[in-house]
C-alpha positions in Angstrom: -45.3 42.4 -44.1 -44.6 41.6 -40.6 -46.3 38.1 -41.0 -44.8 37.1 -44.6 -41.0 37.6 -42.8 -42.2 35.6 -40.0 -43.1 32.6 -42.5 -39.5 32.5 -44.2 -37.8 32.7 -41.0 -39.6 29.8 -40.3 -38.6 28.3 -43.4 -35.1 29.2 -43.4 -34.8 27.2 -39.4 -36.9 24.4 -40.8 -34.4 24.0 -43.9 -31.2 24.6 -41.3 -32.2 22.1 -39.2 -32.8 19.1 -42.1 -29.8 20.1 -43.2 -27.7 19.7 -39.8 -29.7 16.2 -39.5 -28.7 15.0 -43.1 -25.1 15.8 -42.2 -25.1 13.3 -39.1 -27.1 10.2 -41.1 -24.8 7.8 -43.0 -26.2 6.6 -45.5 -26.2 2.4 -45.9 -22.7 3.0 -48.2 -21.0 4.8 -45.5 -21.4 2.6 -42.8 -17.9 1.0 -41.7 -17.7 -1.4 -39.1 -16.1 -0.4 -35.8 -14.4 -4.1 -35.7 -13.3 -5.2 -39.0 -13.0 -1.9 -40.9 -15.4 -3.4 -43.9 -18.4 -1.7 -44.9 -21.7 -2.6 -44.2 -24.0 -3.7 -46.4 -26.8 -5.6 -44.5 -27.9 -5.5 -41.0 -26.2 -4.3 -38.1 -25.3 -3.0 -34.8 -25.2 0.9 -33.9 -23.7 1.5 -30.5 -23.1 5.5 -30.0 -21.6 6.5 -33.2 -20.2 3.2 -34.0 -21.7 0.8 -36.4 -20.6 -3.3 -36.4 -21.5 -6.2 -38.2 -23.6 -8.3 -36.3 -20.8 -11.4 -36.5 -18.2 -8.7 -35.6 -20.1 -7.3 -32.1 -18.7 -10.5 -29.6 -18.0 -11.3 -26.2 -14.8 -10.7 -25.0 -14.9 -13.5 -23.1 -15.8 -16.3 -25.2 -15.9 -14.5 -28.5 -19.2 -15.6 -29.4 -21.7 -12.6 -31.0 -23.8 -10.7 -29.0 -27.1 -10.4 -29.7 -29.0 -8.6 -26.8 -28.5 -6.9 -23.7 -24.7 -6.8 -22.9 -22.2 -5.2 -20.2 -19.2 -2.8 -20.4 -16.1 -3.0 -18.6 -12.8 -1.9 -19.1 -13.4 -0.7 -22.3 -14.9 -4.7 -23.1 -18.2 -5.4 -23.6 -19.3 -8.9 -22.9 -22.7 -11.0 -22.4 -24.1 -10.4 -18.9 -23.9 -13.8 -17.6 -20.4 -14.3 -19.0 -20.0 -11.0 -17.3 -21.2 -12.0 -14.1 -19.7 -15.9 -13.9 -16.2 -15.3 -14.7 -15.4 -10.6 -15.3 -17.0 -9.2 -12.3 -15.0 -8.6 -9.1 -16.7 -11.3 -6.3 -16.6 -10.5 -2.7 -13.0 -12.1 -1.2 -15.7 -13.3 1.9 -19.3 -14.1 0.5 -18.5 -14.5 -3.3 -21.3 -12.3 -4.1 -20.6 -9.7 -7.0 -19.4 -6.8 -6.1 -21.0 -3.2 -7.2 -20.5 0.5 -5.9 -18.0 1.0 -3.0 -15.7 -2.1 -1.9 -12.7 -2.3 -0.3 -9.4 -3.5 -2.0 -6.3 -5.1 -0.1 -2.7 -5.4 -1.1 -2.8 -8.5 -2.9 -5.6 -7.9 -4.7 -8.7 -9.2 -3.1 -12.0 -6.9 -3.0 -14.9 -7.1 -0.4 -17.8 -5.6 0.3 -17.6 -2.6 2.6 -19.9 -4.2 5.1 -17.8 -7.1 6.0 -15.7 -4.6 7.2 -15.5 -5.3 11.1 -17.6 -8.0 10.8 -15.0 -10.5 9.6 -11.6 -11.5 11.3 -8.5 -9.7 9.7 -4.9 -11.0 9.7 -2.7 -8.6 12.1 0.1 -8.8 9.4 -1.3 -9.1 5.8 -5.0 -7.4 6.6 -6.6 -10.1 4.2 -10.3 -11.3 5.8 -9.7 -14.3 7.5 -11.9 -16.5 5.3 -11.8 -19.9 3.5 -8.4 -21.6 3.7 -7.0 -19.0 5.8 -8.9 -20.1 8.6 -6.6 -23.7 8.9 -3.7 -22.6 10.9 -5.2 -19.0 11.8 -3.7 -18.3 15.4 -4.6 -16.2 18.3 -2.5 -14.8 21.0 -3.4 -14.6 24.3 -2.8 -10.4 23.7 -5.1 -10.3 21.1 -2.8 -10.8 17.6 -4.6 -12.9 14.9 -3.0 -13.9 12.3 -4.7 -16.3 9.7 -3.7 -19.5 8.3 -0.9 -18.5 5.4 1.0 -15.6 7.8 0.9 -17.8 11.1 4.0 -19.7 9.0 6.2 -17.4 9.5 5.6 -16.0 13.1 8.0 -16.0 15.6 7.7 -16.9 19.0 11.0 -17.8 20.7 13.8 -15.5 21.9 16.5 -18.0 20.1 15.2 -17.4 16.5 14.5 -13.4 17.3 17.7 -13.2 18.8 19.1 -14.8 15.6 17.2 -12.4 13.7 18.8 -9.6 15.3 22.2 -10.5 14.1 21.6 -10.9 10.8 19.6 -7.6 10.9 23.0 -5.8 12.6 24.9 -7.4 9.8 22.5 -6.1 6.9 22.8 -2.8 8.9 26.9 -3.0 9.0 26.6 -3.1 5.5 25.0 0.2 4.8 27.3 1.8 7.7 25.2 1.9 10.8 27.4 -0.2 13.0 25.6 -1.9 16.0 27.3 -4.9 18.5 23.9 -7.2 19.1 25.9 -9.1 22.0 25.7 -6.0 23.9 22.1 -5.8 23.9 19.3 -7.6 25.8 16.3 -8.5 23.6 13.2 -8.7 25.4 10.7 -10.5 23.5 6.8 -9.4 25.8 3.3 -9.2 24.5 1.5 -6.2 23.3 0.4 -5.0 26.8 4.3 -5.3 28.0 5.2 -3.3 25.1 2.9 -0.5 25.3 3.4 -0.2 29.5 7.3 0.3 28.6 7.1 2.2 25.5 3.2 4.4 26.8 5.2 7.2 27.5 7.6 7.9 24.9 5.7 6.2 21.7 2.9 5.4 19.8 4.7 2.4 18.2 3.0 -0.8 19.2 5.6 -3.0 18.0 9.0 -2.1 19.6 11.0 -0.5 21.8 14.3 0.9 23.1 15.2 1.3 26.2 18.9 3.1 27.3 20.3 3.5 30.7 23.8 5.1 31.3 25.3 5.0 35.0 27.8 7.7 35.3 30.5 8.2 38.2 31.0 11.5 40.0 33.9 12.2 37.2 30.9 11.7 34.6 32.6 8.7 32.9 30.7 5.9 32.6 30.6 3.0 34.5 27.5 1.0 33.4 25.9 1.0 30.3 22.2 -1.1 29.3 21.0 -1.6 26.3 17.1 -3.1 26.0 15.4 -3.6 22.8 11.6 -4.7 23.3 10.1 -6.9 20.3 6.2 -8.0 20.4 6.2 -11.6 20.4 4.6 -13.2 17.3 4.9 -11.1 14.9 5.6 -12.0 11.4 9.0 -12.4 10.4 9.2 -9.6 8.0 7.7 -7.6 10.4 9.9 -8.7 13.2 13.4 -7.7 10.9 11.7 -4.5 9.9 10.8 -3.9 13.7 15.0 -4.9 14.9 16.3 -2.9 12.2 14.6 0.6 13.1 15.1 -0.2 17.0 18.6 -0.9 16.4 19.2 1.8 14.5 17.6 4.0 17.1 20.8 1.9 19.2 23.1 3.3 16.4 21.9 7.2 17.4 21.7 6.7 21.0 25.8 5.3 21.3 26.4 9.1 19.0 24.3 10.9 21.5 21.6 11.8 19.4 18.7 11.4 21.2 17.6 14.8 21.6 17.3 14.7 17.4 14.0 16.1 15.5 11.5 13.5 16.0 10.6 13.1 12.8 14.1 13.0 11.5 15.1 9.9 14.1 11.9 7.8 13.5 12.4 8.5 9.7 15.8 7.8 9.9 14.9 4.5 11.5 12.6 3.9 9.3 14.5 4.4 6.1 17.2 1.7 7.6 14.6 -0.8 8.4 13.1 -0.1 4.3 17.1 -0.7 3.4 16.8 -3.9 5.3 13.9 -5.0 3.5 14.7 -4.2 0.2 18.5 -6.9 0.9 15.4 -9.0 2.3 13.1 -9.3 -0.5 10.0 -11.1 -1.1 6.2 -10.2 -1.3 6.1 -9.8 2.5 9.1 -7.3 2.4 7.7 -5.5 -0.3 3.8 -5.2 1.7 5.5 -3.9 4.5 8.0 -1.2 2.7 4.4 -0.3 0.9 2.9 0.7 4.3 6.0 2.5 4.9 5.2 4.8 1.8 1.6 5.0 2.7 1.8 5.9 6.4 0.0 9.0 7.0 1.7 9.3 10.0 3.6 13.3 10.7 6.4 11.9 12.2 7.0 8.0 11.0 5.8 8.4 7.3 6.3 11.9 6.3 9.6 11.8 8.0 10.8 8.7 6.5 9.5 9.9 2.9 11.8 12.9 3.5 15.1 11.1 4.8 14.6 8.7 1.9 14.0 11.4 -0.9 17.9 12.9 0.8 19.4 9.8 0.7 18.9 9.2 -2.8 19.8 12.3 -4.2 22.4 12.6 -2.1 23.6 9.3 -0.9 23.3 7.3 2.3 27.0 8.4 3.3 25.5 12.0 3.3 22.3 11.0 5.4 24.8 9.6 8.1 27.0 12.3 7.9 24.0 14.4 8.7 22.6 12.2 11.2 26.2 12.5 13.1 25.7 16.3 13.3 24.4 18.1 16.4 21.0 19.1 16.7 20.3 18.1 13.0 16.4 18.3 12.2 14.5 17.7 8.7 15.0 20.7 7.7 18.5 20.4 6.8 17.2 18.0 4.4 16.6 20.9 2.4 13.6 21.0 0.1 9.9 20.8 1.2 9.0 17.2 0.9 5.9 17.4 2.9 3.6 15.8 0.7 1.1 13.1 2.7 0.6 9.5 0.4 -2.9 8.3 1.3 -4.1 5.0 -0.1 -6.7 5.4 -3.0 -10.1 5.5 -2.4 -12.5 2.1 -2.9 
């Protein structure tokens, strides 16, 4: 008894399973192709649960068929040599095709992780120094290289920085951060002037601002200086972002606000300089307001993300009311914007 049960349960499986098999095999009428929508009613192509006529299954490149191996990308498939002469992302540097991990810059060119410190980067745009950025490419006795296409636009002399600096003031005025810039000596020095001045009160490797008040015994003041420090040779983006946060850090020093949050005042700075930029325009303003965003930094990105998120819910009159207030910090920006941006992953 026990043996005859056995045997049917058997049978009962074997029949179950033709029957889930039968119900996943199309037969030759049911076939539709995947490309044209016709039916197919010769040979063909079977790729997953797809089915294509063999004219239909091309290249995405040149449109011809495919007939043997092939690769995917981006949802295309195409021949592997088309694939690999004209689709594939080529190392930036050595040209060779790149696969697995790579590294991806601003402007969109991709290298292999292992020219990485190996191969000369531009100070300003990061690109690898390579190919026709090497005619022009300069180097500064301090270190700075900046390749053939940014060494344009660098600037050198105290004339065209001090030029600079006025138009930045009047871009400022504009917005309501009122700043004289004949009051203030502008001190163009190299990156190891810069960080012997500015060691002890900031990170920031590309300017500083220095304030000195002489006071009578009556505590009215009798002599008042006013030094902005610029690294020499930056680019010229970089330069008016640089003048517009330092002279907006001039804006909160003549309100006596230099005992502000941190994070608050370099934010603050930074969201004028990202004002600046944006009257500015271009690709290279645009690069540098990016690494604004992006800056991982507590006090310089996070707090210019959350002065930024204020002033546009609540206006840049607002912000500068609240930057005029005593002992303001970011909290009185209200909600929790403490979120870090990180740049993606390669």
């Amino acid at each position: 008894m026990t043996n005859t049960r056995l045997t049917i349960a058997v049978l009962l499986l074997a029949a179950a399973a033709l029957l889930s098999t039968a119900s996943v095999i199309k037969s030759p009428a049911e076939r539709i192709c995947n490309e044209c929508g016709r039916k197919i009613t010769g040979s063909y192509f079977e790729t997953g649960s797809h089915f294509h006529h063999p004219e239909c299954f091309t290249c995405e490149y040149c449109g011809k068929p495919i007939k043997s191996a092939y690769t995917t990308y981006k949802n295309g498939k195409y021949h592997n040599d088309c694939f690999q002469n004209h689709i594939a992302l080529r190392c930036a540097v050595c040209n060779g095709v790149i696969q697995g991990q790579y590294l991806l810059d601003y402007w969109g060119n991709g290298y292999h992780t292992s020219h990485k410190g190996s191969v000369l980067q531009c100070d300003f745009c990061q690109r690898f120094v390579v190919g026709d950025l090497i005619d022009g490419m300069v180097r500064f006795p301090d270190g700075q290289r900046y390749c053939g296409l940014c060494a344009r636009s660098t600037v050198t002399s105290v004339k065209e920085a001090r030029e600079l600096m006025v138009d930045v003031a009047g871009y400022l005025d504009d917005f309501g951060i009122r700043v004289d810039a004949k009051k203030i000596r502008l001190r163009l020095v190299d990156q190891h002037e810069l960080k012997t001045v500015a060691s002890a009160h900031t990170n920031d490797t590309k300017g500083f601002t220095d304030y000195y008040v002489k006071k009578n015994l009556f505590g009215r003041v009798r002599a008042e200086t006013i030094d902005v420090y610029i690294l020499r040779g930056m680019h010229r983006v970089q330069m008016i972002s640089t003048l517009a946060h330092e002279l907006t850090h001039v804006w909160q020093f003549e309100r006596g606000r230099l005992k502000q949050d941190p994070g608050l005042s370099e934010g603050s700075c930074n969201f004028a300089a990202y004002l600046v930029l944006r009257k500015v325009g271009g690709v290279e303003a645009e690069y540098v307001i990016d690494g604004m965003i992006k800056d991982n930094d507590p006090i310089y990105g996070d707090g210019f993300r959350k002065v930024k998120s204020y002033a546009e819910e609540n206006g840049i009159a607002n912000w500068l009311k609240l930057l005029k207030r005593k002992n303001a910090t970011l909290s009185n920006l209200g909600s929790d914007f403490s979120t870090i941006v990180t740049y993606p992953a390669n």
